[in-house]
C-alpha positions in Angstrom: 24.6 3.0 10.0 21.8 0.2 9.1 19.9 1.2 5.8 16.6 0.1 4.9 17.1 -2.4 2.1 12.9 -3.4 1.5 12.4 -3.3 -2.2 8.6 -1.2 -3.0 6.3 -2.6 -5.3 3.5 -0.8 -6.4 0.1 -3.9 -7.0 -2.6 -4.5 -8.9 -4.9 -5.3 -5.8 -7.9 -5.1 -8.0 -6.1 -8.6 -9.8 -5.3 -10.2 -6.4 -7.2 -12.4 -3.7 -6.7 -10.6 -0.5 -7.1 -12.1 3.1 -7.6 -10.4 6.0 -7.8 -11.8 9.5 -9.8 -9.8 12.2 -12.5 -7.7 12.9 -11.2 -5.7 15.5 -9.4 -1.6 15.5 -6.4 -3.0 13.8 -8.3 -4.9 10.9 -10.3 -1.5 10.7 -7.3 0.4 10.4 -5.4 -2.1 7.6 -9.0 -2.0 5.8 -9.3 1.4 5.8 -5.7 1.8 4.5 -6.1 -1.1 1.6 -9.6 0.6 0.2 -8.0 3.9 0.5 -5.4 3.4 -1.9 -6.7 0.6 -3.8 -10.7 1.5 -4.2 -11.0 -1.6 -6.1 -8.8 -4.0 -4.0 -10.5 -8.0 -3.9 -10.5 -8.6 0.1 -12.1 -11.1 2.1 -12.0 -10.5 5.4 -12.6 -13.1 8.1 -12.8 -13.4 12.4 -16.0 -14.6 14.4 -16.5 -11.1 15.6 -16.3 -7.9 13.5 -16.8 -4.5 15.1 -19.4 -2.4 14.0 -17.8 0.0 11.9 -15.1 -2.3 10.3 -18.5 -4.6 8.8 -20.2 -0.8 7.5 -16.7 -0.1 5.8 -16.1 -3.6 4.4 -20.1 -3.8 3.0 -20.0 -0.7 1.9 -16.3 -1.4 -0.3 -18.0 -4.7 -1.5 -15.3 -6.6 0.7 -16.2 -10.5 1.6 -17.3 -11.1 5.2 -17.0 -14.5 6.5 -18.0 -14.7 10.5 -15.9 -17.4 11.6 -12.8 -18.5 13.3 -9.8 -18.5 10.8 -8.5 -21.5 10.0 -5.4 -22.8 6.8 -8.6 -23.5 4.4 -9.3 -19.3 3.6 -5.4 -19.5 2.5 -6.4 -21.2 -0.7 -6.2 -19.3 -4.0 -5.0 -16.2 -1.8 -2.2 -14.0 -3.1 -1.5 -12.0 -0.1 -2.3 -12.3 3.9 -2.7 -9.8 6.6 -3.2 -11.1 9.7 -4.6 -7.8 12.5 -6.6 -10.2 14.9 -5.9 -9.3 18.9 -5.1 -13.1 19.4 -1.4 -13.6 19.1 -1.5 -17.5 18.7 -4.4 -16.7 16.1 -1.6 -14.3 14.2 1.2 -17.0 14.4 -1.1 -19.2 13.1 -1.6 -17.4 9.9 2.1 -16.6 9.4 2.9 -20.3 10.2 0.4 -21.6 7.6 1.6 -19.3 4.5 5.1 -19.9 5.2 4.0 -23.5 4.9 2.8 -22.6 0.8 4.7 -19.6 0.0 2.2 -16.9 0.6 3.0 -13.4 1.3 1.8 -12.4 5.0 1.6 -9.2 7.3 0.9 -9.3 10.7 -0.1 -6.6 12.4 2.2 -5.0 14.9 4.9 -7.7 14.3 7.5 -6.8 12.0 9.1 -10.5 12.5 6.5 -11.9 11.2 6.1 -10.0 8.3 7.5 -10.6 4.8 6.0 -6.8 3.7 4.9 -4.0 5.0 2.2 -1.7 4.8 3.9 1.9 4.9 2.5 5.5 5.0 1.2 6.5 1.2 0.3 9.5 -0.6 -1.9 9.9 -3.7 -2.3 12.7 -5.9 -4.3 11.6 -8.9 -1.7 9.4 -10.9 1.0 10.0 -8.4 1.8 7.5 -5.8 4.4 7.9 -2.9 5.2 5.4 -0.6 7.0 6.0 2.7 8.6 3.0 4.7 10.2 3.3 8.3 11.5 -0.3 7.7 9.0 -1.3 10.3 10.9 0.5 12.6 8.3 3.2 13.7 5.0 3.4 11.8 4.3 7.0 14.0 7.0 8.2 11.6 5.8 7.1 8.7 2.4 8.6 9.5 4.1 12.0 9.9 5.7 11.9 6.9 2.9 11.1 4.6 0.6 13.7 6.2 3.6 16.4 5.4 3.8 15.5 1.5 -0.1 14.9 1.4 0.3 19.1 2.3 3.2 20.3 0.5 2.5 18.1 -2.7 0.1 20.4 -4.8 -3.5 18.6 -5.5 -3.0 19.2 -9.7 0.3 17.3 -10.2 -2.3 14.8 -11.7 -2.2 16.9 -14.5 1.1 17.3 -14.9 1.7 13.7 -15.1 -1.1 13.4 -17.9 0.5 15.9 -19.6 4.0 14.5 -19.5 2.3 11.2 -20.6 0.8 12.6 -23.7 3.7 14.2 -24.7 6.2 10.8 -24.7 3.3 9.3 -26.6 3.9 12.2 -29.5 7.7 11.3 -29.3 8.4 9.1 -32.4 12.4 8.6 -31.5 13.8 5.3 -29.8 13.7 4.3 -26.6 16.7 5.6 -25.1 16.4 9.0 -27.1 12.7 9.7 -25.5 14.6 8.9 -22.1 17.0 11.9 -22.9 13.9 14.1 -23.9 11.7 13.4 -20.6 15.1 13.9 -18.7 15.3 17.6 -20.5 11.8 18.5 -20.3 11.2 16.9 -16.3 14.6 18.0 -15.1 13.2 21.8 -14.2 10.9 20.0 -12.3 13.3 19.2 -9.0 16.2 21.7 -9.9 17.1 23.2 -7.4 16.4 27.4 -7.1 18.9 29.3 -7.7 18.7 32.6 -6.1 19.3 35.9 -8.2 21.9 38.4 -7.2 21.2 41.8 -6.7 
């Protein structure tokens, strides 16, 4: 049975250069996605044409428009690619030009040509999940974060504040506060057990 064997990082978009190539649906939708989890995410975004509603939710998230035709120059001093044009000789093009120097691309629809990618996620306050179908079927992923963005209770914000005050009062060693946060979290995904009668 093949496992999924991608490694999740969690990043500091609001500490990296992001590019984004398109102005169409599918540079809406990646967009949409990148401001919804990371508000405060650095993104340029850059195609000759951008739909409507892609430019009111990049101006209105203080993302970079530049109207023009992509070309290896908007790589510079980027951290991270995502290439969602409709053109796939445009795509190629990016993915060819930051494999050249090393830089980390998506593109869209392409799991070939991508060196991450951008899986369902759910946030609750503090808590982050991320869901990944191994590129394998995106549909899926979608599913699955819709059902945890309902059964995961909106307060668990708390919960984690909480739990992050108390460590702070712990005064032991490392590995002793890592037995005390086992103890006190471990009621947390114990199973129920069910009383007899």
């Amino acid at each position: 049975m093949e496992r999924n064997n991608l490694y999740p990082i969690f990043l500091k978009c609001s500490q990296l250069e992001i590019l984004l190539v398109g102005g169409g649906h599918v540079a809406a939708e990646k967009l949409h996605f990148l401001i919804k989890s990371s508000p405060d995410a650095r993104i340029t975004l850059v195609a000759p044409l951008v739909r409507e509603n892609t430019a009111d939710l990049a101006e209105a998230h203080d993302v970079r428009i530049i109207r023009t035709e992509y070309h290896a120059g908007y790589l510079q001093d980027k951290h991270l690619v995502i290439a969602a044009t409709d053109n796939p000789a445009v795509n190629q093009a990016v993915y060819r030009d930051c494999r050249r120097i090393n830089l980390l691309v998506n593109v869209a629809d392409n799991p070939p040509l991508c060196d991450f990618y951008m899986g369902g996620i759910v946030t609750k306050g503090h808590l982050k999940v991320a869901i990944s179908t191994n590129g394998q079927s995106p549909t899926t992923a979608k599913r699955l974060r819709e059902f945890f963005e309902d059964i995961l209770p909106d307060d668990l914000s708390r919960l984690v504040e909480n739990l992050h005050a108390y460590r702070q009062t712990l005064k032991s060693d490392f590995e002793a506060k890592v037995r005390e946060m086992n103890r006190v979290t471990r009621k947390l995904v114990a199973p129920k057990t069910v009383k007899e009668s």
